[in-house]
N, C-alpha and C positions, 0 to 999 in steps of 0.2 A: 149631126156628126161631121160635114166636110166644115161647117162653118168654124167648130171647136179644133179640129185637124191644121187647117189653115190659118186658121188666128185672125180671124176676120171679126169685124165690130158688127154688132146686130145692123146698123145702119150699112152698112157697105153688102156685107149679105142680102138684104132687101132690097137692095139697090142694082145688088148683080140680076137677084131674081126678076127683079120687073124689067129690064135690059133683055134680058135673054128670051126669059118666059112669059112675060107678061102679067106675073101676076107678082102678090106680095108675100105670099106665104108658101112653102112648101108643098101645106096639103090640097092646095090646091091645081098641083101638077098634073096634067095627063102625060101618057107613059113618050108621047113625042118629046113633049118640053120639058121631062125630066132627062132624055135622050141628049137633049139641047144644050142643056144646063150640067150633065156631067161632062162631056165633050169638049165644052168651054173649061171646066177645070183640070181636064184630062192634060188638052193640048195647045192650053197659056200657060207659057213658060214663066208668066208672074207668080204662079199658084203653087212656086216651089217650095214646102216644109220649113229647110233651114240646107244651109249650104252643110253638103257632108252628109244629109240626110237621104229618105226615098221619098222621089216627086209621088203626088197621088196617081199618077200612071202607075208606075213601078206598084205602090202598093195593090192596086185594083189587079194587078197581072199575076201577082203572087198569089194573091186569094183564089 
């Protein structure tokens, strides 16, 4: 879902993931480095939608 959200290529998503989390696949998160790994796209300011848009902060706070 954040991957298709942010417009990120399978390659760069896997790439954030072993960066952060250490692993390569999503389902292999425990609920720390999934912790890890929203927080990073919470509160990098690169991870913004589209100018004019809501960052995925803004969406996760509405929800």
């Amino acid at each position: 879902m954040v991957k298709t959200e942010l417009g990120l290529s399978d390659s760069e998503y896997r790439n954030i993931l072993k960066k952060i989390a250490g692993v390569m696949s999503a389902r292999y998160l425990k609920a720390k480095t999934f912790k890890m790994l929203i927080n990073e796209f919470i509160w990098s300011r690169r991870y913004y939608i589209e100018l004019g848009e809501l960052t995925v902060k803004q969406k996760l706070f509405i929800r």
